[in-house]
C-alpha positions in Angstrom: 89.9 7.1 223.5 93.1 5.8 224.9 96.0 5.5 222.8 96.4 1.8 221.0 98.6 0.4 218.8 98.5 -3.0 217.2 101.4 -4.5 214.6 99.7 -7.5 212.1 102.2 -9.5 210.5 101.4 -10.1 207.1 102.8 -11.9 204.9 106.3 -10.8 205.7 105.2 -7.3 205.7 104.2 -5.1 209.1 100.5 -3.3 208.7 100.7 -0.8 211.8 96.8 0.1 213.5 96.9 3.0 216.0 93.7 4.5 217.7 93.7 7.3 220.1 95.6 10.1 218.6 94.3 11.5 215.9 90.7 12.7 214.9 89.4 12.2 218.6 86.0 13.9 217.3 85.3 11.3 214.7 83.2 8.9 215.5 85.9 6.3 214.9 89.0 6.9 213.6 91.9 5.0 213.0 96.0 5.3 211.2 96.5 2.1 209.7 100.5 1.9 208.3 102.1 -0.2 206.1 106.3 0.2 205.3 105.8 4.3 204.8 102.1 4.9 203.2 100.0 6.1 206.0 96.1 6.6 205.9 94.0 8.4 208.2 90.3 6.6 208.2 87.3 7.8 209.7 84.1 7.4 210.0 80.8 9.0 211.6 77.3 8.2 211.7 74.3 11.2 212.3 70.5 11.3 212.9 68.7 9.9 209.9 66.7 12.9 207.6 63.3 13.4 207.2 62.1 11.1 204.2 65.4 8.9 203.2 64.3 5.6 202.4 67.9 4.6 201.2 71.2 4.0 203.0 73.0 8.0 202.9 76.8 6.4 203.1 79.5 8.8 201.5 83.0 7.9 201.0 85.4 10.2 199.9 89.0 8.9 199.4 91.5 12.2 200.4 94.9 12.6 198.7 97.4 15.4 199.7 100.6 16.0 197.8 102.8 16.5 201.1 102.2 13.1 201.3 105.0 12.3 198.6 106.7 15.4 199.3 105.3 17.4 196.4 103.7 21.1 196.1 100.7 21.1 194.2 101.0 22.4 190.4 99.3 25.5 189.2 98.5 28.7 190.2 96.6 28.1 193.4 99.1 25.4 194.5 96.6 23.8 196.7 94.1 20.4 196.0 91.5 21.0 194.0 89.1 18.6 192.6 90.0 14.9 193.1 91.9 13.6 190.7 90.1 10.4 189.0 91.8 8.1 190.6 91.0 9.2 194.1 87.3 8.7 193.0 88.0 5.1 191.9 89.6 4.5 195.4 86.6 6.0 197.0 84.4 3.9 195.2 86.5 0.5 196.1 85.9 1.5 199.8 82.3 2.2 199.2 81.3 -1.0 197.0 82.7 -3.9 199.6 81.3 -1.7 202.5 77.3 -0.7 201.7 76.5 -4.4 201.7 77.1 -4.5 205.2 75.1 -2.3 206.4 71.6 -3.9 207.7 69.2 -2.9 204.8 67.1 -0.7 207.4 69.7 1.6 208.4 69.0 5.5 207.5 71.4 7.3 209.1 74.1 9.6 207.2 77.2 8.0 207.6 80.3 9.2 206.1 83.8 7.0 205.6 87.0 9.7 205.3 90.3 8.2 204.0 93.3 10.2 203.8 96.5 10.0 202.7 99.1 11.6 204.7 101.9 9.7 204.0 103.3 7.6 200.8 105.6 5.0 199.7 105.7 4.1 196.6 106.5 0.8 197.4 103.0 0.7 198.9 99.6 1.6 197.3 97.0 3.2 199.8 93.9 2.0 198.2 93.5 -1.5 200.1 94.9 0.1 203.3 92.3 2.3 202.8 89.7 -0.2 202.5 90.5 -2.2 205.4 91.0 0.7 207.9 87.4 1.4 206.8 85.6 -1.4 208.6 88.2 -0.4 211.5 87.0 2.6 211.9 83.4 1.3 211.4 83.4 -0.9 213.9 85.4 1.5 216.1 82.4 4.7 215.6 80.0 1.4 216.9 77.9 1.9 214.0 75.6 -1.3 213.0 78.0 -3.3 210.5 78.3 -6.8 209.3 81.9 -6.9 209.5 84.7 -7.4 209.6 85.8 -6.7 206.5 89.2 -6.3 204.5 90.8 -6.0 201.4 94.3 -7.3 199.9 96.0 -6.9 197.0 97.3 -9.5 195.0 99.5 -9.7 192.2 102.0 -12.4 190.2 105.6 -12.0 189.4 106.4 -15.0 187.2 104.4 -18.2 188.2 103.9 -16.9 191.9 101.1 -14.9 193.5 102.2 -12.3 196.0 99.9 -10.3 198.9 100.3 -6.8 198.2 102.8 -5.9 195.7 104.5 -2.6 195.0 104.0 0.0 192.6 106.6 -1.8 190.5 105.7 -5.6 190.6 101.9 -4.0 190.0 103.5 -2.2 186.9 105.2 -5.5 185.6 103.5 -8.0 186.7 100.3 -9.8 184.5 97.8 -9.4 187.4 96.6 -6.4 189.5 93.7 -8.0 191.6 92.0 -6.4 194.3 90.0 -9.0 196.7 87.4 -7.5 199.6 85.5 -10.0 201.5 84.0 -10.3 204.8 83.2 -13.5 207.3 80.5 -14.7 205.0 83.1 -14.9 201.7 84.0 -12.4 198.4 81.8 -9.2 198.6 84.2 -7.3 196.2 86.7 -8.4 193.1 88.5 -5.7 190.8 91.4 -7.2 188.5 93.3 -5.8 185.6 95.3 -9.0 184.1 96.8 -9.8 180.9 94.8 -12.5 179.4 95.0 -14.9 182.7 92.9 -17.6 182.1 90.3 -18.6 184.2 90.9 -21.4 186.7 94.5 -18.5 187.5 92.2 -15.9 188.1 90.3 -18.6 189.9 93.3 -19.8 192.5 94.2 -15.8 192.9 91.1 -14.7 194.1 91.0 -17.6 196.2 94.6 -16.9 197.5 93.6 -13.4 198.3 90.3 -14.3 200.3 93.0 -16.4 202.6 94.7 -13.2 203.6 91.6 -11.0 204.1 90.5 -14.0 206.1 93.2 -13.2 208.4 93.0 -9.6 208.2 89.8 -10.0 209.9 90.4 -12.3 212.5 93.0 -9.6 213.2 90.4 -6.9 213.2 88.6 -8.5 215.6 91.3 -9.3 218.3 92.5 -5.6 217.8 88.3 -4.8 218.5 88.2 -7.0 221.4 91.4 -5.5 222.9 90.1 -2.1 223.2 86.8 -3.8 224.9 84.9 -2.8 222.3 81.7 -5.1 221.3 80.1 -5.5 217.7 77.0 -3.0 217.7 73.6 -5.2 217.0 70.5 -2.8 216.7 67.3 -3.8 216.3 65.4 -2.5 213.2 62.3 -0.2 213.6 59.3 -1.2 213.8 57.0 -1.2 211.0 53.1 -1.3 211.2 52.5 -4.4 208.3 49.0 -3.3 207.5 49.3 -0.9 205.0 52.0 -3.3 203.3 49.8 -6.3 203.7 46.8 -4.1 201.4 49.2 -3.7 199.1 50.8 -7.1 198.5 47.1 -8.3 198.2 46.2 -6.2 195.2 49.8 -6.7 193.9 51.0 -10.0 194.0 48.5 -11.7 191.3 49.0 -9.4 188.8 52.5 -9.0 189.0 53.0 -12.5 189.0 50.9 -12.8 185.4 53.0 -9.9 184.0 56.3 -11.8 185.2 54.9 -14.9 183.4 54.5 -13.4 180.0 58.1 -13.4 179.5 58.0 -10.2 177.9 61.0 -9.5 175.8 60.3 -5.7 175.5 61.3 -3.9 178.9 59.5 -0.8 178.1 56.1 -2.9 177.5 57.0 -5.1 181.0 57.4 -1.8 182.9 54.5 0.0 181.7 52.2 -3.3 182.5 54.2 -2.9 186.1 53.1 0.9 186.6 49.6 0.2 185.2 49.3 -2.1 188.2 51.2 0.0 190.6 48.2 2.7 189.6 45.3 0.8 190.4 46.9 0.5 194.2 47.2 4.8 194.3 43.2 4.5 193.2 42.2 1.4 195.7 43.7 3.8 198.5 42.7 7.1 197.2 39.5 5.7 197.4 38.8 4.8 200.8 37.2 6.5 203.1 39.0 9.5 205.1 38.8 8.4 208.2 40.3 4.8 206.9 43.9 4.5 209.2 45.7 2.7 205.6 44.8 6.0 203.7 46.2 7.8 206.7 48.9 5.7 206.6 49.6 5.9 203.0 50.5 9.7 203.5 52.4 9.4 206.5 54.5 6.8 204.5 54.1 7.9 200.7 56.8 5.3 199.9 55.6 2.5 201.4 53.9 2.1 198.4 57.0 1.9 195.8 58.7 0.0 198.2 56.5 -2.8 199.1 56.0 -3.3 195.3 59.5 -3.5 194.8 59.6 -6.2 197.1 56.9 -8.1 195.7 58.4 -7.9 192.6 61.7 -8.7 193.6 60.3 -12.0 195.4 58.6 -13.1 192.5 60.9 -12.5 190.0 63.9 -14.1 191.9 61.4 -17.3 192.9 60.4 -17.4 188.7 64.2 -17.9 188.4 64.7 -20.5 191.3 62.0 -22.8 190.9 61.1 -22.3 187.0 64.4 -22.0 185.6 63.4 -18.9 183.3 63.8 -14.8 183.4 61.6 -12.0 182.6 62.6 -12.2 179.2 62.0 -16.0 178.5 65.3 -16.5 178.4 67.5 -19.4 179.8 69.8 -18.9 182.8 73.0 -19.5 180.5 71.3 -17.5 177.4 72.3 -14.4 176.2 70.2 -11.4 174.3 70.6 -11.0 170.8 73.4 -8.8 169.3 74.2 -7.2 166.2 77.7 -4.8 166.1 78.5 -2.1 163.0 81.5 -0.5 162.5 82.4 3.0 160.5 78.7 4.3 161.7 80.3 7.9 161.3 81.6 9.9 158.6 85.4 9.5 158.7 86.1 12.3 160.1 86.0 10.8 163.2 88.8 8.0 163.2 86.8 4.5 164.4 83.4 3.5 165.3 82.0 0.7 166.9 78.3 0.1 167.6 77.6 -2.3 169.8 73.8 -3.9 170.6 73.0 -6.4 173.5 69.2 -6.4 173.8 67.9 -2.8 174.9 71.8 -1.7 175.4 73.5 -0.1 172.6 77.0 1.5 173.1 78.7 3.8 170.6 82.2 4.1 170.9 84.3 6.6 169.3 88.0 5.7 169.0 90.3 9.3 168.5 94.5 9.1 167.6 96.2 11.7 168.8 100.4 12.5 168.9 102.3 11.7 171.9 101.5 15.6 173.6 98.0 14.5 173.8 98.6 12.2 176.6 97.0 12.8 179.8 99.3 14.1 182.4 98.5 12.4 186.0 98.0 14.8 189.4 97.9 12.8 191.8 100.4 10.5 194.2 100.6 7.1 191.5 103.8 7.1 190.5 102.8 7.2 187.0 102.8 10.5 185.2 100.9 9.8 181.7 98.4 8.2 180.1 98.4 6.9 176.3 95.2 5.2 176.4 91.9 7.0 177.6 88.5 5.7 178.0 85.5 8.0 178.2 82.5 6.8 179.4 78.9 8.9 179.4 75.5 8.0 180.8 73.0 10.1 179.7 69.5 10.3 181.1 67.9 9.8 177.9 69.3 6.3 177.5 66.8 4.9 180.0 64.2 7.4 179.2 64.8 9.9 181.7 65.2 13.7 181.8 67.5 15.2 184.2 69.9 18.1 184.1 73.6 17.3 182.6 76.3 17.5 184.7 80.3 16.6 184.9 81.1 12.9 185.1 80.1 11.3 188.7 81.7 8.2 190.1 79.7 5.6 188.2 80.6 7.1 185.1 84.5 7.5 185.9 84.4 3.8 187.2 82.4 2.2 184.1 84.8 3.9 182.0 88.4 2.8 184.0 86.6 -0.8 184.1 86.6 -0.6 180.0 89.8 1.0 180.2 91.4 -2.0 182.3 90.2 -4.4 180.2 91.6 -3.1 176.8 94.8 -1.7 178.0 96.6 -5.6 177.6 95.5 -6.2 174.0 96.5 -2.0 173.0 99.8 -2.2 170.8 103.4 -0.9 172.6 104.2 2.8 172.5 107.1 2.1 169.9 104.9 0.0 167.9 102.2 2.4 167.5 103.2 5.9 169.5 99.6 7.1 168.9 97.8 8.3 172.1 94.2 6.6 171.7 91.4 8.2 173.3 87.5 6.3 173.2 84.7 7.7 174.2 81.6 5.3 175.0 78.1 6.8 174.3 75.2 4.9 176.2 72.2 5.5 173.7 70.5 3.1 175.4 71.1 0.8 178.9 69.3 -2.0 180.0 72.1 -3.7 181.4 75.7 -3.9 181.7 76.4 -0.7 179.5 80.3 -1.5 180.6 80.6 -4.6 179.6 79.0 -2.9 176.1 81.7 0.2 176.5 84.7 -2.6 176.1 83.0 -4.6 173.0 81.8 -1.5 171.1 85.7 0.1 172.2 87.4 -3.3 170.4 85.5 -2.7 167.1 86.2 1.5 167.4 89.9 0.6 167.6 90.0 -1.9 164.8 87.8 0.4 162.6 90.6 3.1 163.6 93.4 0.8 162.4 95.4 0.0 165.9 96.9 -2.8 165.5 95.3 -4.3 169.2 96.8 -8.0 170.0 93.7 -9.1 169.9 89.6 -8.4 170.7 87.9 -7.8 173.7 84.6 -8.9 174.5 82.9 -9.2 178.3 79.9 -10.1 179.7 77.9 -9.0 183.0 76.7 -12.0 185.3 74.2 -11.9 188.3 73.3 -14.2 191.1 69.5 -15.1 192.6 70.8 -16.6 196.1 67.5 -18.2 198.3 68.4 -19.5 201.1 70.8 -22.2 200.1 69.6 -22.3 196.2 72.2 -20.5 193.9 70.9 -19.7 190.4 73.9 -17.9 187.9 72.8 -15.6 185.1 74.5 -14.6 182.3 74.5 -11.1 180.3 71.6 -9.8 183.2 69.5 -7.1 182.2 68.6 -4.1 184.5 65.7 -5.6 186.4 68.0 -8.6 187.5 70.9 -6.3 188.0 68.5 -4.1 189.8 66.5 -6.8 192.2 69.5 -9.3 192.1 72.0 -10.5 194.6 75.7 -9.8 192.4 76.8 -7.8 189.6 80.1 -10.0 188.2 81.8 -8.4 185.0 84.0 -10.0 183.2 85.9 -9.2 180.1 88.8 -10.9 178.0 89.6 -12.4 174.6 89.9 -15.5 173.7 92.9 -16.6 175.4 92.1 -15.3 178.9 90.6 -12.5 181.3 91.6 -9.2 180.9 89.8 -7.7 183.6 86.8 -8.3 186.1 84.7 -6.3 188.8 82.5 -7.8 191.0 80.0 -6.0 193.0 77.8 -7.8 195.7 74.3 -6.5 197.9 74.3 -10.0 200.2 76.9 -10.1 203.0 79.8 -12.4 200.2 80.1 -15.5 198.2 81.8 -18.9 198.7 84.6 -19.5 196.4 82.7 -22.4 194.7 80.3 -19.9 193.2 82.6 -17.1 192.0 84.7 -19.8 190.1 81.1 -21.2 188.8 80.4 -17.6 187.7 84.1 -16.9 186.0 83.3 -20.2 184.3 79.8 -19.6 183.3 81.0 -16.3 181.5 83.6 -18.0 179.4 81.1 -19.3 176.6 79.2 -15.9 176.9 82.4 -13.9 176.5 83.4 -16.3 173.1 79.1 -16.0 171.8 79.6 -12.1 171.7 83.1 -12.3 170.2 82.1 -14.2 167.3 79.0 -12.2 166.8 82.0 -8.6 166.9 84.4 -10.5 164.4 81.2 -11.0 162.5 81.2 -6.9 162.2 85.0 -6.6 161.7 87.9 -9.5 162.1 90.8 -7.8 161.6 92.3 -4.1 162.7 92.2 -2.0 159.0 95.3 -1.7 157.4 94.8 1.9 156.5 94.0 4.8 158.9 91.3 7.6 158.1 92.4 10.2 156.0 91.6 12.5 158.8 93.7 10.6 161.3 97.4 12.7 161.9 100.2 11.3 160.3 103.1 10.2 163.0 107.1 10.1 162.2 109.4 9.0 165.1 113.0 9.2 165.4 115.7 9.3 167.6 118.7 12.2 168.4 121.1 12.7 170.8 119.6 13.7 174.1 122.3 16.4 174.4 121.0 17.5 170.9 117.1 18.4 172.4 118.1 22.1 173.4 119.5 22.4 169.5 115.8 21.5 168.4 113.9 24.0 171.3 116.3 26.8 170.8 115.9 29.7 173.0 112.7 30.0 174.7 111.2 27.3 172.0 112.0 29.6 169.1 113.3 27.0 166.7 110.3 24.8 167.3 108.2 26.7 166.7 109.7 27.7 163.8 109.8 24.8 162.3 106.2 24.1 163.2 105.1 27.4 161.6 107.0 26.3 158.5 105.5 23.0 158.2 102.4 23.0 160.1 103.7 19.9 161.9 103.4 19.0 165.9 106.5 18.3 167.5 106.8 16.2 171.0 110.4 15.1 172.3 110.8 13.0 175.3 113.5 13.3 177.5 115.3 10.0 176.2 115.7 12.0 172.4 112.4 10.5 171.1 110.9 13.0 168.4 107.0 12.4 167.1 106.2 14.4 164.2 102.8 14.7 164.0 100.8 16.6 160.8 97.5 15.5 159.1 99.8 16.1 155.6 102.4 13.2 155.5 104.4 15.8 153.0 104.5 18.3 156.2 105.3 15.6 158.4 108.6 14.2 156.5 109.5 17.7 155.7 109.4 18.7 159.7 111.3 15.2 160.5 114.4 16.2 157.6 114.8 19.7 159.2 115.4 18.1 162.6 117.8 15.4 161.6 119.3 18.1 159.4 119.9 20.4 162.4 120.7 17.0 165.2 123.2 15.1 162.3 126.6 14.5 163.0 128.7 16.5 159.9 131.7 15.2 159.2 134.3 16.2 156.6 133.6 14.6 153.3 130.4 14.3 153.5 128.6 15.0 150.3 124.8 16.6 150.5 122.8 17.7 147.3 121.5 21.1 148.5 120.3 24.4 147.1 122.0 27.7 146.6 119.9 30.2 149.2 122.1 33.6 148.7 125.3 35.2 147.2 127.9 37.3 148.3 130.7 38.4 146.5 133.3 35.6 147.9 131.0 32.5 147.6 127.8 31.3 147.6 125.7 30.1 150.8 123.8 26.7 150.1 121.4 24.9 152.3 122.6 20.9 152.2 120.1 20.2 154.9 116.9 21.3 155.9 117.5 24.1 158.4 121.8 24.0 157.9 123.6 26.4 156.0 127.5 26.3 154.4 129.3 28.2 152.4 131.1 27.5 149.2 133.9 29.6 148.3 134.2 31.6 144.9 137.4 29.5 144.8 135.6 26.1 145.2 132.8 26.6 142.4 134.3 25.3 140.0 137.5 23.7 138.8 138.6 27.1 137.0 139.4 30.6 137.8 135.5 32.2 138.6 135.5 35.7 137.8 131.9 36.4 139.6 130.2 34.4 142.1 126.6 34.3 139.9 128.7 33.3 136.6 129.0 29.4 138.5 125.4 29.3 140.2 121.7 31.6 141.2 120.3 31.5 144.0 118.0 28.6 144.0 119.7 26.1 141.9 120.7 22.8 143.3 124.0 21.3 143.4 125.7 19.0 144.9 128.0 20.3 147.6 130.8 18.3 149.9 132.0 19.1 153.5 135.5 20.3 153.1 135.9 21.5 156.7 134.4 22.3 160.1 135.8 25.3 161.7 136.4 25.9 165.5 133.2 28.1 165.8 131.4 25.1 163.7 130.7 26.8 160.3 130.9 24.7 157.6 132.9 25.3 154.4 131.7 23.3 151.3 133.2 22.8 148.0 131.9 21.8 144.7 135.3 20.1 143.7 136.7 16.3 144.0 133.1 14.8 144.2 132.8 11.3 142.4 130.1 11.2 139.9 128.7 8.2 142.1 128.9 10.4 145.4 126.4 13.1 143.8 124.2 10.4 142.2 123.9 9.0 146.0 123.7 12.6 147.5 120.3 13.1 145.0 119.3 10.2 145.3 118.6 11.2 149.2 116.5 14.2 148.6 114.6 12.5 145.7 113.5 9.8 148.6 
């Protein structure tokens, strides 16, 4: 292809496209530039396999280190396994983009972002997702784009398109808006209790500017002469899924209509009929072209079925007013939440039950070296607050094999992550690093939304102080033709055969975070703020029921949790503490069995699960980091003798020396006829020399001066 550049002006910003250069193999490719972050996007479609009845789209989201001008860390010093962010970007390409794709499409297709260049004035993510419709449409793959993707955030009372690193950082809102020509197909926000009708005029404010991000797409298309791709769909032979709708359609109906509240007892009915359709076919005669058909096409039958069910479920909805379940459109399933379900050994529990879906969370505290150092190219380098998330198979009855965390897993658990960070206390306040771990032992529906309610009442059973509790709720859409039906707190079958998958979570005050995932081609503004509204009352129903559990965060800590003691020294004074090659540290650690983390600004967290081992490691550091001047007066203990004085310990870790001559206010014949070694006394500095030993004395020290001097050690 022929070089091209185009320059968008963008809301005082420049985003740079050029085609032509790089990746001429791809099947479209473009390098799409804002300020100096730089992604490479490309995407390329191959032949269909033998037997895929599903959409085979992979996204992988690249990042390199060069890009910021970094070397990798380690011993291999070269990219490894993608860091979790990269998987969350490659998800929030993937999510606005598989809705696009017409439904028939089989074809491997595979989206490659790649960051070669960084600013941290710019994130890559969005750039990401938009040069992923450009390279889309530029491979002339069947797509029902444009589509695009802006960030939006707000510094003071103002929105802003695509803020930096910083205004991200310090802003309330961090709100990622995808949408194509038909509306909103994608929302992600992290926001710090915004209420609804803000989060409302932001999203609406960033669908503005992807608006004209894709009528810029499509001049940039139309300048390289390049038409949207419209392929027809294959042809299908209706026979065999005409035999099968007969038999189907009544009884599935009647099963619908029960308004069972047990899925497992639905599903089961479902199968049972699903069966009698394998025995009508296996039944006919051999020669028969549907039993022919049937295995040519052996998943013709679970997919016409689907269909069926799908259709009459979402028509139940539409015309009846009334789910599966029974339930109302606005109703949600009944709940019940425990705290301290484990021995305390484990710091917090929450259990959290919606329906079918219980979530145990696990809340750990851990000192300040148990936070998460960051690899990757966000300017960030730790993490304080962790969120865990695991799925396993046994929650919806399943066996498969257990592996490492895959992307839903990573994304369910930085969705509960967002959505508590605003509410966690401030590192000063409360320098524990938290980690929580969400256990689905059961999913039918919005296990997230679960994770962040059973993760509140885990970190109020742990004792951190949290602003205040998080609750959220998962809302779906039934969209027929021009008849909108809302749900609230779906279950899996609507999540499953509905149109949108809309969580929100917040307290009471506001929305703390939201994702929303859609399979039609977007939404209208009017619905989404319908939907954000619709989940208020659902949010506040399932926060009473938590406070219900626990209202408050406990006052006291488990036994089991460690013990944290901050305070500050001189940043000059952090070598002092080290030593050489850590020695003293770990001395003192040894001593005391307490962990020790300093930060670079003089910060020291002693950590020990013994709050005696704790205070004593904190005394021995501000013993060795305290400022000594003359006159000071310690009460200290004598720790050895030599025949011209005695050497005493008048803080932990510091040694002086009292002369024979300052024992006592007489002539001292013999060092050990004034003190032993182990008694206390009360010792003041009487000098400093130039090579910084101290000299004490026991002589001129006020009776109130040695009351205050024991005094200290007694507290």
């Amino acid at each position: 292809m022929q070089e091209f550049e185009k320059s968008i002006s963008f809301d005082g910003r420049d985003i740079r496209l050029k085609v032509g250069m790089l990746a001429p193999q791809a099947g479209g490719s473009v390098l799409i530039q804002s300020e100096d972050t730089a992604v490479l996007v490309a995407a390329t479609r191959a032949s269909g396999r033998e037997g895929i009845d599903f959409l085979p789209l992979l996204v992988d989201y690249e990042e390199r280190m060069y890009a910021a001008g970094r070397i990798p860390g380690g011993f291999i010093k070269r990219e490894g396994r993608p860091p979790e962010k990269s998987t969350l970007t490659s998800r929030l390409i993937d999510r606005p983009m598989r809705p696009l794709f017409p439904s028939w499409l089989r074809d491997d297709i595979q989206i490659v972002a790649t960051t070669l260049s960084m600013d941290e004035r710019v994130p890559p993510d969005v750039l990401a997702v938009t040069g992923a419709s450009i390279a889309t449409l530029l491979a002339k793959i069947p797509f029902n784009g444009p589509m695009a993707a802006v960030r939006v955030g707000l510094v003071g009372d103002d929105f802003i398109i695509n803020p930096s690193f910083q205004e991200i950082e310090t802003g309330d809102l961090d709100l990622v808006v995808a949408g194509s020509p038909e509306g909103v197909i994608m929302v992600e926000a992290r926001s710090n209790q915004l209420p609804e009708a803000d989060m409302i005029e932001a999203i609406d404010f960033g669908y503005e500017a992807v608006r004209d991000l894709i009528q810029a797409q499509r001049e940039f298309i139309a300048a390289l002469g390049i038409e949207m791709v419209t392929e027809a769909p294959p042809d299908v032979d209706p026979t065999l899924e005409d035999f099968i709708r007969d038999r189907v359609t009544v009884p599935v109906k009647e099963v619908l209509a029960r308004f069972e509240k047990d899925k497992n007892v639905r599903d089961a009915a479902l199968d049972d009929i699903k069966e009698t359709v394998v025995q009508a076919i296996a039944e006919l005669p051999e020669e028969n072209s549907l039993k022919a058909a049937a295995s040519a096409n052996p998943k013709t039958l679970s997919n016409t079925f689907k269909a069926v069910t799908k259709a009459l479920m979402r028509r139940q909805i539409v015309e009846d007013g009334v789910r599966v379940d029974g339930r109302k459109l606005d109703e949600v399933r009944p709940i019940s939440c425990f705290v301290g379900v484990l021995p305390k050994r484990v710091h917090g529990t929450g259990l959290f039950n919606r329906g079918l879906t219980q979530v145990l969370s696990v809340a750990t505290l851990g000192s300040p070296g148990d936070a998460q150092a960051l690899d990757d190219l966000h300017p960030d380098s730790l993490k304080r607050y962790i969120h865990h998330y695991n799925f396993p198979p046994y929650s919806v009855g399943e066996t498969r094999p257990m592996r490492s965390p895959g992307r839903r897993e990573i994304g369910h658990g930085a969705l509960a992550e967002r959505s508590l960070l605003p509410v966690l206390p401030s590192k000063e306040d409360f320098p524990y690093v938290i980690r929580v771990v969400s256990e689905v032992l059961s999913s039918n529906g919005s296990t997230s939304m679960g994770s962040v309610c059973g993760s509140t009442l885990a970190l109020m059973d742990a004792g951190v102080p949290i602003v205040k509790p998080v609750s959220g709720a998962a809302m779906g859409l039934i969209k027929e033709g021009e008849e909108i039906r809302i749900l609230t707190d779906i279950q899996g079958m609507e999540d499953f055969l509905g149109d949108m998958d809309f969580k929100v979570a917040g307290t009471d005050t506001g929305i703390n975070a939201l994702q929303l995932d859609m399979k039609i081609a977007g939404l209208p503004m009017n619905v989404i703020a319908d939907a954000i509204n619709q989940a208020k009352p659902a949010r506040l129903h399932i926060l009473g029921k938590m406070l219900e559990a626990i209202d408050t965060p406990r006052s006291e800590m488990s036994p089991y949790a460690p013990r944290l003691l901050t305070i500050k020294i001189d940043p000059d004074m952090i070598g002092l503490v080290i030593g050489p090659g850590g020695k003293t540290i770990k001395g003192i650690t040894e001593e005391t069995g307490a962990k020790i983390d300093i930060d670079d600004d003089g910060t020291v967290t002693v950590s020990a699960l013994d709050g005696e081992q704790a205070k004593r490691a904190r005394s021995i550091i501000q013993g060795m980091t305290r400022k000594l001047n003359a006159g000071d007066t310690f009460a200290g203990r004598v720790t050895r003798i030599i025949p011209i004085g005695a050497f005493v310990e008048f803080l932990p870790g510091k040694e002086g020396m009292v002369h024979i001559s300052q024992l006592a206010d007489h002539r001292v014949g013999k060092v050990e006829d004034e003190v032993a070694v182990g008694d206390e006394v009360v010792v003041k500095i009487r000098e400093i020399d130039n090579r910084g030993r101290v000299n004490l004395t026991r002589l001129g020290i006020h009776p109130d001066e040695a009351s205050a001097a024991r005094e200290v050690v007694a507290g």
